[in-house]
C-alpha positions in Angstrom: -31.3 126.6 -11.2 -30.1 128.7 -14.3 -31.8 132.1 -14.0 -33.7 131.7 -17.5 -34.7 128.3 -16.0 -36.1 130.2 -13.1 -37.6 132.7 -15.1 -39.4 130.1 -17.5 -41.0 128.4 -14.5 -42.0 131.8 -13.0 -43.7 132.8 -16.1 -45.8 129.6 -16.6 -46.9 129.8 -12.8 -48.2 133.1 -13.5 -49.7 132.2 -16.4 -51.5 129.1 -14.7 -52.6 131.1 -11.6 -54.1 133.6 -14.1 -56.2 130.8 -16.1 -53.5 130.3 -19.3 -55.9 127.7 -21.7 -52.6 126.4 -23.5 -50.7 125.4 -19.9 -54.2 124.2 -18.4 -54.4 121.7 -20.8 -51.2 119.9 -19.2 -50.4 121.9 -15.8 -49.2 119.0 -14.1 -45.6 119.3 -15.4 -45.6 123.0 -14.3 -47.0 122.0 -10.8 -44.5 119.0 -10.5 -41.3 121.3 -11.8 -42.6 124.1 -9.1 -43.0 121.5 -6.0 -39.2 120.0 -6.6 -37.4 123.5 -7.2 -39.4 125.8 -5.2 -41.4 123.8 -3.0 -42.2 127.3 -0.5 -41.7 130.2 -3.5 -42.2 134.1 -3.4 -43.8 135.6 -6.0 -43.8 139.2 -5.1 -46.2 140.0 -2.0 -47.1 135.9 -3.0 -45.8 133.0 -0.8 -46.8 129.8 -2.9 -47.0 126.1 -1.2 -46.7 122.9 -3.2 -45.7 120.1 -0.8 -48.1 117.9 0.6 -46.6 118.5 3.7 -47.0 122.3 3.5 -50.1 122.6 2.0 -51.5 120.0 4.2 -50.9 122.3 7.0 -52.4 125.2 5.0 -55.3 123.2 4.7 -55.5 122.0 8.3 -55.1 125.1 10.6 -57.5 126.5 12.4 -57.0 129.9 11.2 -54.1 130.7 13.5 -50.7 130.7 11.0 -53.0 131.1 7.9 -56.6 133.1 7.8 -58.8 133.6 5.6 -61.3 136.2 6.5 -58.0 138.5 6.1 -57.3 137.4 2.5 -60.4 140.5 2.2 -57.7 143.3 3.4 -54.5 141.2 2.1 -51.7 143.6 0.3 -52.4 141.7 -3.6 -55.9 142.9 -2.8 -55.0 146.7 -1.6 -52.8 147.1 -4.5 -55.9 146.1 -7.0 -58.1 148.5 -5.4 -55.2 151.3 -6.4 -55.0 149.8 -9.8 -59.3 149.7 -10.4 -60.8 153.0 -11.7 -63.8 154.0 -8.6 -66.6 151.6 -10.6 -64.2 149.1 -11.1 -63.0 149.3 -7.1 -67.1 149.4 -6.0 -67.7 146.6 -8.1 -64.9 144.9 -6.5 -65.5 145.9 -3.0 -68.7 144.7 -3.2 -68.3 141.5 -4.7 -65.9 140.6 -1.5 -68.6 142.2 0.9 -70.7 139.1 -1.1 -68.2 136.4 -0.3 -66.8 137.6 3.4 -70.6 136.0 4.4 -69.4 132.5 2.9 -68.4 130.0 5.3 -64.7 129.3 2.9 -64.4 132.8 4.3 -64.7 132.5 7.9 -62.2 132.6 10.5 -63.3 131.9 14.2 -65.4 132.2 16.4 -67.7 133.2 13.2 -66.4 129.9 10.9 -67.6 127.3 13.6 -70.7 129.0 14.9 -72.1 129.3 11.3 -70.7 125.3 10.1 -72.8 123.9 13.1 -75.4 125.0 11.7 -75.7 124.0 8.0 -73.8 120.8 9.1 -76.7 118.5 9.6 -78.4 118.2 6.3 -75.2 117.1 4.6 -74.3 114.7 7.1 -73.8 110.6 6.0 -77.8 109.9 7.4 -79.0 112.7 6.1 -77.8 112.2 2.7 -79.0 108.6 2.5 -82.5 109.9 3.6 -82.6 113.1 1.7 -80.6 112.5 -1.4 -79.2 109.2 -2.3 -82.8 108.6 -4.3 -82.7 112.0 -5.9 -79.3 111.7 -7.1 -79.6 108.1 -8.2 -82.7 109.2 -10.2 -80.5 112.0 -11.8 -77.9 109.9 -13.2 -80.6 107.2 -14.7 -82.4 110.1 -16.1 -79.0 111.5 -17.7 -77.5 108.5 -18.9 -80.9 107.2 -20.2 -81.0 110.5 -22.7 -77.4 109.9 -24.0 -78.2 107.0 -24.6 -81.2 107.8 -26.7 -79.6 110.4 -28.6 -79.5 109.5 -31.9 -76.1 110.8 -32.9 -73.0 108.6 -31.9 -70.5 111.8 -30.8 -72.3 113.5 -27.7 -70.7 115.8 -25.4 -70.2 114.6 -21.6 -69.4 117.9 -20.5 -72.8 119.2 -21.2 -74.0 115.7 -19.2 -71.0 116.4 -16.3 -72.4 119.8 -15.9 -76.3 119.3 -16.0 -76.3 115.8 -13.2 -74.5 118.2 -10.7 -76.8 121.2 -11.4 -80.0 119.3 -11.5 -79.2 117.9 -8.0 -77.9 121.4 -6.7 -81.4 122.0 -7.4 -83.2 119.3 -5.6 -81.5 120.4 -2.8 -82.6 123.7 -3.0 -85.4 123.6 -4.7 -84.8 125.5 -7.6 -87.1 124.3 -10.3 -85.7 122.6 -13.4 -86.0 125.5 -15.6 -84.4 127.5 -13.9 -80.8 125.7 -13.4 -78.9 127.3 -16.4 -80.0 130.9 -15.6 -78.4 130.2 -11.9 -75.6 128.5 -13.6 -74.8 131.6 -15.9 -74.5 133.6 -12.7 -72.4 131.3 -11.0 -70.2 130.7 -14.0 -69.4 134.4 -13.9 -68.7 134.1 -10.4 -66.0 131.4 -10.5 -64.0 132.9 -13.3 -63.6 136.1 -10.5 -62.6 133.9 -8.4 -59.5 134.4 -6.2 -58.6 137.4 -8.8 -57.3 140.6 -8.2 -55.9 140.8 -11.7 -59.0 142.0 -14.0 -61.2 144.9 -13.3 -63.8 143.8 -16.0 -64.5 139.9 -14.4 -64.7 141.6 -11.0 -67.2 144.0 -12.5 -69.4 140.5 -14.3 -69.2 139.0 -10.7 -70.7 142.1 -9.1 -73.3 141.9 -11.9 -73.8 138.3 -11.4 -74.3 138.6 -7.8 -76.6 141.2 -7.9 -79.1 138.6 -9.8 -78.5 135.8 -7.7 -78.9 137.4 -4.5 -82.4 138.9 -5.6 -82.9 135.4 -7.4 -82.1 133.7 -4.0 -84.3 136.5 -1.6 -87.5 135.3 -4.0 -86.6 131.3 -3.9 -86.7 132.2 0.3 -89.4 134.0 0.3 -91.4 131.7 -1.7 -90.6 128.5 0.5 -91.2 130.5 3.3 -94.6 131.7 2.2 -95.8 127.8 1.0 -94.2 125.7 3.6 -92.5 123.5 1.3 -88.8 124.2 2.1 -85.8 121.4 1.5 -83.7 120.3 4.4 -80.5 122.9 3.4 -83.2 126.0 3.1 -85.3 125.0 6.3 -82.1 124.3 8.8 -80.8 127.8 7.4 -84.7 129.4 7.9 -84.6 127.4 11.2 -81.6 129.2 11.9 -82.0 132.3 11.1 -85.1 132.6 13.0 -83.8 131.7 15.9 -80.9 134.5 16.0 -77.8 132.1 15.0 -77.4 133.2 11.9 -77.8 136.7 9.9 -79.7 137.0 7.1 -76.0 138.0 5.3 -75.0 134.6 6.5 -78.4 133.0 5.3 -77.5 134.3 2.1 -74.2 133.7 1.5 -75.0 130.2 2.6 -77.4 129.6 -0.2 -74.9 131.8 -3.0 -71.9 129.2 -1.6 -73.8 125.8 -2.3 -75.3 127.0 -5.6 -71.2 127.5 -6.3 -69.3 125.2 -5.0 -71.9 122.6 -5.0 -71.8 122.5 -9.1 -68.8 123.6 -10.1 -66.5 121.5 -8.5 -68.7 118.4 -8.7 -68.9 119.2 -12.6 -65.3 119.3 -12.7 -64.5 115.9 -11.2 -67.0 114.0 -13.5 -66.0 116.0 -16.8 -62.0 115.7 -16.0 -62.2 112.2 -14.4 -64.1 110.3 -17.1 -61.6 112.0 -19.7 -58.2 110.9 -17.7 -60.3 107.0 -17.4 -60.7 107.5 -21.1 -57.3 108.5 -22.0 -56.2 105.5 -20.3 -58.8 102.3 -21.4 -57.0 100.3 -19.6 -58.1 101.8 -16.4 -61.7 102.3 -17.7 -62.2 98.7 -18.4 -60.8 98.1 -14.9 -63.7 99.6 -13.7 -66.1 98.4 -16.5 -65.6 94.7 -15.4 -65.8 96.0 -11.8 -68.4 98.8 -11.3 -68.5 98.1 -7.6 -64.8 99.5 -7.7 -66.7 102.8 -8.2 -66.0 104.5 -4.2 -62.0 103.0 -4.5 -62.2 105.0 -8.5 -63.2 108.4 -7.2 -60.9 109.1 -4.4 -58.2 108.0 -7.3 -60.1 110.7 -9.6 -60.2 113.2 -6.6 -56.0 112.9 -6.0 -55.4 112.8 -9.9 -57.4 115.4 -11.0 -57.8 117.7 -7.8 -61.3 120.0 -9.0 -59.8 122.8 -7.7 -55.9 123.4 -8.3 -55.5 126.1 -5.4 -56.3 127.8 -2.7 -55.9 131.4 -1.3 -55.2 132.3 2.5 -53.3 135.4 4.0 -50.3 135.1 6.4 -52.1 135.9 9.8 -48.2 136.3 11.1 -45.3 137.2 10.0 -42.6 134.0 10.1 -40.5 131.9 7.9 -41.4 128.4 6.0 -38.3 126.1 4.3 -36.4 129.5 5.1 -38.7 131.8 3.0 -39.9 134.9 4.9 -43.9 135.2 5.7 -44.9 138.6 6.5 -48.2 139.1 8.0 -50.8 140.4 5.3 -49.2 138.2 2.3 -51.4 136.1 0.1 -50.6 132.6 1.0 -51.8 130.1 -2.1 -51.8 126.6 -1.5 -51.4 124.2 -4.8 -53.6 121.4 -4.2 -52.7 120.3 -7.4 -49.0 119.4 -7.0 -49.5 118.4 -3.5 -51.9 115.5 -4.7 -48.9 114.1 -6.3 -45.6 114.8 -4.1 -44.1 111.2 -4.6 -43.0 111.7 -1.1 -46.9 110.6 -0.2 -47.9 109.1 -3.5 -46.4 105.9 -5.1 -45.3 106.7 -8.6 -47.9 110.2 -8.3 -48.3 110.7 -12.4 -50.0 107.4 -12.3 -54.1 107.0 -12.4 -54.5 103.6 -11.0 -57.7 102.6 -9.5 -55.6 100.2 -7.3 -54.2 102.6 -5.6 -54.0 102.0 -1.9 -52.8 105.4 -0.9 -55.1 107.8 -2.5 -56.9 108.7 0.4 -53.9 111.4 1.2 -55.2 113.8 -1.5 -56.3 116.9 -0.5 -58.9 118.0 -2.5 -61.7 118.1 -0.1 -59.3 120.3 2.5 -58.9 119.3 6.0 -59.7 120.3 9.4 -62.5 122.5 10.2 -62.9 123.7 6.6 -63.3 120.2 5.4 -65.5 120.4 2.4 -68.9 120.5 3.8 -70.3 119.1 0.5 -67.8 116.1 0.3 -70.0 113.8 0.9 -73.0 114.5 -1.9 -70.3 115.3 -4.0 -68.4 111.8 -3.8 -72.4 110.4 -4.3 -72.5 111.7 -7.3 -69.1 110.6 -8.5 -69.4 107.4 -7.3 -73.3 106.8 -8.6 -72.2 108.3 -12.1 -68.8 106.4 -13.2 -70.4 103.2 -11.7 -73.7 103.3 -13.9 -71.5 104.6 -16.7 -69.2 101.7 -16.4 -72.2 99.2 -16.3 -74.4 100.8 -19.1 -71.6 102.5 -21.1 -68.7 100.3 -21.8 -67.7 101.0 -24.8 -67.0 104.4 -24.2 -64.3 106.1 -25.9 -62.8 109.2 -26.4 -63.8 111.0 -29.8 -61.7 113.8 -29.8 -59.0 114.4 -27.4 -57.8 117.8 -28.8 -59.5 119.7 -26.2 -59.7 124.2 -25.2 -59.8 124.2 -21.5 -60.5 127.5 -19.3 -61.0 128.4 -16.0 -58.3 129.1 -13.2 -58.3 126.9 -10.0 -61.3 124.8 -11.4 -59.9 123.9 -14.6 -62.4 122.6 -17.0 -62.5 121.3 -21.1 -65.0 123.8 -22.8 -66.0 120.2 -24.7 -65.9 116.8 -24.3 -66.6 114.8 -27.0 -67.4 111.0 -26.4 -68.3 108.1 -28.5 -71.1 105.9 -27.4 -70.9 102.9 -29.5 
């Protein structure tokens, strides 16, 4: 590769992994040039992965080659530390105290002793029992008020981002009136996410967590005091009580779900319905078909991957496709490009709901940090675009010039739909 080529790529990579709204409204390209031409790439102390072979064993090990409890003492994050003024570095510090108690943040023996126990409430019976009537309620209740709005142009993302928060609360039992004050919290949360770049998001995280950790010590303490606990809060209570987990790990618990349990989710219904309406052939596939709805979202889950990467730290030094990995680098994983290596995926730039291979992707991970919310999150997926297709048909784009934020969970700020 010419060296300005090289140095064009580099840039937009950089520019991606740092949240660039112009390239994350068409990253795919930049993904798809990084996978063929640097499938294992070094970006200063960085080792980026974009094969779905690679990143599938990323995803997959057991914390041996690749950890993450040590992405909290990795090299990227020792040289922010230097870079933060002392409030900025406190801030910091603490906001990675928060998320070390997160089960995404676990190595063993800590990672599989704590996943035991909040495995059972999101486990295929318990969901049916606990959720599926909840969640089906939700989507009637949503679609029933676009559908009674009285303007034609609505925005979905407002509706992608209230079904997935209103069941976040049923699970937790956060009342309804309290969603978008939690959400604001967790919003500030996600853009730090994986960053070591600004001083003044680390400093809005640390802020943000602060208020949802008090916010989450009342919500406890209330359910504890009345009894009337939901299955997530009373197998953590259960739990904790009985000396399997800490009350840090009680706590990050509760911070994780409220995160990645509506963010992600949000992202897959916002993003999804926009590639199905960007392509009407595709939505009236599944319009004439609703039942098609389980087959649709593991297409939507490869196509549009909710979260584009993934950070780990080398636990080892050692050497991928001939590129050096030295114990302590940041290891980030490109779910995004892996979900369409053509070496896996017939014709990969292609959303067809046909698809017989799309249950490669690896959007929900693998291994023992599988997503542990896969399984309410592909509920709601499923429940939404099938109602949507039966009740909504003529859905259509209304404006497809979209400003899109975030980082690894890329997201339109809008998403304007017509109804009729």
């Amino acid at each position: 590769m010419r060296l300005a080529e090289s140095r064009s790529l580099e840039n937009r990579v950089r520019r991606l992994f740092a949240g660039d709204p112009e390239l994350l409204a068409d990253p795919y390209p930049t993904w798809n040039e990084l996978r063929t031409r640097h499938p294992v790439w070094r970006l200063d102390d960085v080792v980026v992965l974009s094969r779905h072979a690679d990143v599938k064993q990323l995803l997959g090990d057991n914390n041996i080659l690749y950890s993450r409890a040590a992405t909290r003492h990795s090299t990227r994050y020792e040289q922010a530390r230097e870079r933060f003024s002392p409030p900025g570095r406190a801030a910091f510090d603490r906001v990675l105290g928060h998320e070390f108690h997160q089960l995404v943040r676990m190595d063993p023996p800590r990672h599989p002793r704590v996943r035991r126990v909040v495995l059972p409430p999101f486990s295929a019976r318990s969901l049916a029992r606990d959720m599926e009537a909840a969640v089906r309620r939700r989507v009637d209740e949503n679609l029933d008020r676009l559908l009674t709005q009285r303007q034609d142009v609505v925005d979905f993302k407002r509706f992608a981002y209230t079904l997935p928060l209103e069941v976040l609360g049923d699970l937790l039992g956060i009342p309804l009136g309290e969603l978008d004050m939690v959400h604001s919290w967790a919003q500030k949360i996600a853009e730090n996410k994986l960053n070591a770049d600004s001083e003044a998001k680390a400093v809005a995280a640390d802020e943000a967590y602060t208020a949802l950790l008090t916010y989450i010590d009342d919500l406890v303490a209330q359910q504890r005091a009345t009894g009337r606990q939901t299955g997530l809060v009373a197998a953590v209570l259960d739990a904790e009580s009985a000396g399997q987990l800490s009350r840090e790990e009680l706590m990050g618990m509760l911070a994780l779900m409220i995160f990645a349990g509506h963010e992600t989710t949000s992202n897959l219904l916002a993003v999804g319905l926009l590639e199905l309406l960007r392509r009407p052939e595709q939505w009236q596939r599944l319009c004439a078909d609703p039942e098609r709805a389980p087959v649709a979202v593991e297409e939507l889950l490869r196509f549009v991957t909710p979260a584009h990467f993934l950070q780990y730290v080398a636990a080892e030094s050692r050497e991928v496709a001939g590129v050096p990995i030295r114990a302590g680098d940041t290891v980030i994983g490109v779910l995004a490009a892996a979900n369409r290596d053509p070496d896996v995926f017939v014709d990969p730039d292609r959303l067809d709901l046909d698809r017989s291979d799309s249950r490669h992707h690896v959007s929900l991970g693998l291994g023992p940090h599988f997503c542990l919310g896969a399984g309410l999150a592909r509920m709601e997926a499923t429940m939404l675009f099938r109602s949507a297709a039966q009740r909504l048909p003529d859905l259509r784009l209304a404006d497809d010039n979209l400003e899109w934020g975030g980082r690894s969970l890329r997201t339109p700020h809008r998403l304007p739909v017509a109804l009729r």
